[in-house]
C-alpha positions in Angstrom: 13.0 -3.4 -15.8 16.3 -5.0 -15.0 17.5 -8.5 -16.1 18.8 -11.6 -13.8 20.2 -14.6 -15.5 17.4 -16.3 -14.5 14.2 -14.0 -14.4 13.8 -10.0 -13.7 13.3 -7.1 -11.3 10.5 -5.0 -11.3 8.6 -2.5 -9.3 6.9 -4.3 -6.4 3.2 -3.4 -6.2 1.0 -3.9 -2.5 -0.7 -7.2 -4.4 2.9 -8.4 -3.7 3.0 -8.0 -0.2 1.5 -11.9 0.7 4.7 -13.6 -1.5 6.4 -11.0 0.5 5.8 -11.9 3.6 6.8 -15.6 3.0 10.0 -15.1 1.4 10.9 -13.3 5.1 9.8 -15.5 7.0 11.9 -18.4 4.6 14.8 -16.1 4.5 15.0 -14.4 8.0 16.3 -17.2 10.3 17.0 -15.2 12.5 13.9 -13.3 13.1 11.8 -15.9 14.5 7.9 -16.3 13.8 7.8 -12.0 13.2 9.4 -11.8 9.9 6.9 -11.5 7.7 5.5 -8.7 10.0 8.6 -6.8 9.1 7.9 -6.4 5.2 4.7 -4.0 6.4 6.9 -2.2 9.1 9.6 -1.1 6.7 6.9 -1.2 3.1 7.8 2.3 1.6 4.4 4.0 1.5 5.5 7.2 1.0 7.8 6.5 -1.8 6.0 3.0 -3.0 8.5 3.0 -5.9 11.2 2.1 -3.7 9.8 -1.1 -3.3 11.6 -4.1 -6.0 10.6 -7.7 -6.3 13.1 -10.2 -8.4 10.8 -12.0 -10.4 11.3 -15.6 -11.7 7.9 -17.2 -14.2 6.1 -15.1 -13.2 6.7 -15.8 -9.2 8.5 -13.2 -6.9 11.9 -14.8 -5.1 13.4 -11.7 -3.6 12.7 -8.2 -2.9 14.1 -4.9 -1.7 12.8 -1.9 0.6 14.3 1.5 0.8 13.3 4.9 2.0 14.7 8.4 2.0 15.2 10.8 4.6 16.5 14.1 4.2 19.2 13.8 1.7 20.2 9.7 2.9 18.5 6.6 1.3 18.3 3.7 3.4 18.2 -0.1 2.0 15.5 -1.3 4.8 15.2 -4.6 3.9 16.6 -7.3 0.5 15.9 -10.6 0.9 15.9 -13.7 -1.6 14.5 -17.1 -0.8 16.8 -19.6 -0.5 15.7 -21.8 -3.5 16.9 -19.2 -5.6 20.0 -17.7 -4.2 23.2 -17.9 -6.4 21.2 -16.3 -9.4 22.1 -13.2 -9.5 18.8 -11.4 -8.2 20.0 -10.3 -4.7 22.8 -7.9 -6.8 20.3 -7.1 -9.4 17.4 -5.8 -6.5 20.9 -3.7 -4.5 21.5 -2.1 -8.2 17.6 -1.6 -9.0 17.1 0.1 -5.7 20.3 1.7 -5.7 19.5 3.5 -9.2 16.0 4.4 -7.7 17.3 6.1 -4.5 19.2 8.3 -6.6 16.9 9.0 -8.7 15.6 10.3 -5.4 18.4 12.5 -5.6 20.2 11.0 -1.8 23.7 11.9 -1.5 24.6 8.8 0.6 23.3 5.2 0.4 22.8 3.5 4.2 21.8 0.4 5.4 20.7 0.4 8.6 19.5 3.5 10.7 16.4 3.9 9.2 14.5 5.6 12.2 11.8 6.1 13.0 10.8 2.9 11.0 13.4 0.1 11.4 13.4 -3.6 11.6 17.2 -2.9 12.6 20.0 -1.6 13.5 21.7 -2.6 10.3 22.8 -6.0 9.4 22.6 -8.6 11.4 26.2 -10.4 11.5 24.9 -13.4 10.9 23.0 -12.9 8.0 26.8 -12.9 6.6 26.0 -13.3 2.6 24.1 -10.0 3.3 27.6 -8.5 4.4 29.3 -10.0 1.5 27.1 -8.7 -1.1 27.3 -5.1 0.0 30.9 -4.8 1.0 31.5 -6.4 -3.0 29.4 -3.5 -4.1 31.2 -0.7 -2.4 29.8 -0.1 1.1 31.8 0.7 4.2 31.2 -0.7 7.4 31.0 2.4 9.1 30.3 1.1 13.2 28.5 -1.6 15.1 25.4 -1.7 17.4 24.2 -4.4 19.3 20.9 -5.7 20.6 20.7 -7.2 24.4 18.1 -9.7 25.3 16.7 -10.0 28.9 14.5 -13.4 29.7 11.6 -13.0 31.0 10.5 -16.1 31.8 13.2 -16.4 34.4 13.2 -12.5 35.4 11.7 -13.6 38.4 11.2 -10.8 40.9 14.0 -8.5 39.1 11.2 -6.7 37.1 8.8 -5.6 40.5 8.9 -2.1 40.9 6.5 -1.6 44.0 9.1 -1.1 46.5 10.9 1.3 43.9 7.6 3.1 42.7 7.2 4.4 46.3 10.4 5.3 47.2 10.2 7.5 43.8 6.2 8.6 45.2 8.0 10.4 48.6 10.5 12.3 46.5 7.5 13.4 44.1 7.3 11.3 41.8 4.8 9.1 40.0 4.7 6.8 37.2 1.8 6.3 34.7 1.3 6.0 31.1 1.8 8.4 28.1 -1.4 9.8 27.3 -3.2 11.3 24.1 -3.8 14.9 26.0 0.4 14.8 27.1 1.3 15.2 23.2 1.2 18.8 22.9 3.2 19.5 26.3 6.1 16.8 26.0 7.0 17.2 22.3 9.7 19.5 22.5 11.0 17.8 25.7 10.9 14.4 23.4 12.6 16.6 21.2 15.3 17.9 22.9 16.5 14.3 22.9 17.2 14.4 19.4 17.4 12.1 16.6 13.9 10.3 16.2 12.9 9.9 19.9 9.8 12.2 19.4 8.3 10.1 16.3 8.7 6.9 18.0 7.8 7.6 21.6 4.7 9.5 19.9 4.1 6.0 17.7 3.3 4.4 21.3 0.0 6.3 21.0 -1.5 5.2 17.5 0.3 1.4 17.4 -1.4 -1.3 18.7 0.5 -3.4 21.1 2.8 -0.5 22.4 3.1 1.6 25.0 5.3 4.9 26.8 5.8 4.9 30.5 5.9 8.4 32.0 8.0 9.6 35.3 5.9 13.1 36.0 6.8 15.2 39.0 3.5 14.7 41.0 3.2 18.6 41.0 2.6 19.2 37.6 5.8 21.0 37.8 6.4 23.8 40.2 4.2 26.9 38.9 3.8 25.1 35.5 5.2 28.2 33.5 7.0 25.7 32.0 4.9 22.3 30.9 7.8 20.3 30.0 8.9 20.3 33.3 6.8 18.3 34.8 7.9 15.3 32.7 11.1 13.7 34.0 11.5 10.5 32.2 10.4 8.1 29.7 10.2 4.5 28.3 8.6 2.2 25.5 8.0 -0.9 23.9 6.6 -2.3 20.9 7.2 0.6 18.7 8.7 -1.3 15.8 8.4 -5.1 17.0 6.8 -6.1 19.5 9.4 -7.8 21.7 11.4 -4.9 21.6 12.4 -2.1 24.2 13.5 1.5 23.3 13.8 4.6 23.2 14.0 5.3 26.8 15.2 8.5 28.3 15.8 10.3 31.7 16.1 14.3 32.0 19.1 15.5 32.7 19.5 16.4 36.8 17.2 13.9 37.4 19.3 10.9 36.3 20.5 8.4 39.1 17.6 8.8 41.0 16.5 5.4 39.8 13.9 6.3 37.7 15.3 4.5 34.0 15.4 1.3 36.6 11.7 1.9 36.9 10.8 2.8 34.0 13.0 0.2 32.1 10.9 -3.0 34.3 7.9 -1.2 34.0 8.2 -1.6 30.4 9.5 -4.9 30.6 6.8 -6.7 32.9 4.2 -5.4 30.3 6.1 -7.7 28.0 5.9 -10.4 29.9 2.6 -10.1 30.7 2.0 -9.9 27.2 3.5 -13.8 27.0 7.0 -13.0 25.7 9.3 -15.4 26.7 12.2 -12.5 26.2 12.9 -8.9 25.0 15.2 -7.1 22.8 16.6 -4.0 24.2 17.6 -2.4 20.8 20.7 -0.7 19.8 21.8 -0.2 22.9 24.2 2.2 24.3 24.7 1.7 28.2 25.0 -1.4 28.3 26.5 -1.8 31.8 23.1 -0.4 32.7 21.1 -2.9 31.4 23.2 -6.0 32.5 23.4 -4.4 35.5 19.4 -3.9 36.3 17.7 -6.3 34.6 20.8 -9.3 34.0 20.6 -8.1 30.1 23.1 -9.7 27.6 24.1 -8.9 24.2 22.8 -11.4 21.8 22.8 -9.4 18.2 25.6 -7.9 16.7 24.6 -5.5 13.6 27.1 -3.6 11.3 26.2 -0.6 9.5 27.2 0.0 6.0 26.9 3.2 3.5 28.2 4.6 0.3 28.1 7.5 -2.0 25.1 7.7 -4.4 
């Protein structure tokens, strides 16, 4: 059990979760009405001892989430309400989790990148004491991602796709939903995108609130010796929060035929229908793209740190 000058940190236990919660949602400014949300999206079931809470009489003020995959440990999630910031718990949680994640036996320390699980991207630039903390402790900004944010309570008729659905219908082409009894036949298409596509896109199927939009060639694909073929692209939302878009992907020889336009409003109008007011397209890479089709603009900037254990 490690010391603060002012209280302790221990091992966080699920009976914790409530105080939890609350210290996001007083911490996370920037997070809106969801941050409590995002101590169960990122709680390390798996490795529940990667879970700290800084402890002061008896009352939690801080905690810290991590997770391991493969041979990197991630820091998920450390946050201290601001009644008790300037005590030394926020450096005593990094080193507590820290010691734990190698213990672990990681060979490099992250924060941010945690797929398939992520609240995201890495650290939010202006959550700057977050910055300051790690980059006094070691870390290296390694790169930058950013979020963009389309609004779409003024989207107007940007995110109808009827004319667009059956322009895609006479080349062969419909769109529908990703369904329970497509699992088998698209995984190793989902695969071939790499990285955590597969888990996530697959998420859309058990997590309430989200869902995958599939382009299918309307043939089933040719003579169906292969079943991958028939899928052509793909899009969700809601995987991790639920104002969020992503992953989305398009195979390749089929792109420019319109289809991650489709798909991307598609995913987008069930979001508004849903009664957001706007949507996060997270850590984005064409961003031209999304400005381009839906009027996107970047909004949040995160940098990614790590370290060696």
């Amino acid at each position: 059990m490690a010391a603060t000058a002012a209280g302790h940190v221990r091992g966080a236990e699920p009976a914790d979760i409530p105080a939890l919660r609350r210290i996001a949602v007083d911490t996370l400014r920037w997070d809106g009405p969801d941050a409590g949300s995002l101590v169960d999206l990122v709680w390390p079931h798996e490795r529940p001892e990667l879970a700290v809470v800084a402890v002061e009489n008896a009352v939690p003020v801080g905690f810290a989430l991590g997770s391991v995959r493969g041979e990197s440990g991630h820091i998920n999630l450390l946050a201290v309400t601001p009644q008790a910031r300037h005590r030394g718990h926020a450096r005593a949680l990094l080193r507590e989790l820290e010691a734990r994640l190698e213990a672990a036996g990681v060979q490099r320390i992250h924060v941010g990148g945690a797929s398939p699980r992520f609240a995201w991207a890495g650290v939010d630039v202006r959550y700057s004491a977050a910055g300051f903390l790690l980059e006094s402790a070691g870390y290296v900004r390694a790169y930058q991602a950013v979020n963009m944010t389309v609004d779409l309570a003024d989207a107007g008729t940007r995110l109808d796709t009827a004319e667009a659905e059956k322009a895609l219908a006479a080349q062969g082409v419909t769109l529908r939903p990703l369904r329970e009894d497509d699992r088998a036949a698209i995984t190793p298409w989902l695969a071939s995108f790499g990285g955590t596509w597969l888990e996530e896109t697959l998420a859309t199927l058990e997590r309430p609130g989200a869902r995958c939009h599939l382009a299918v060639r309307a043939d089933g694909g040719a003579d169906g010796a292969d079943p991958t073929a028939a899928y052509l692209g793909f899009a969700c939302h809601g995987v991790n929060r639920a104002d969020w878009f992503g992953p989305m992907g398009t195979r390749e020889g089929e792109r420019g035929r319109g289809i991650g336009s489709v798909l991307l409003r598609r995913c987008l109008a069930d979001l508004r229908e849903a009664g957001h007011e706007s949507a996060q397209i997270a850590w984005v890479g064409p961003t031209v793209f999304y400005a381009k089709v839906v009027d996107a603009y970047v909004e949040r900037v995160f940098w990614i740190y790590s370290k060696e254990a």
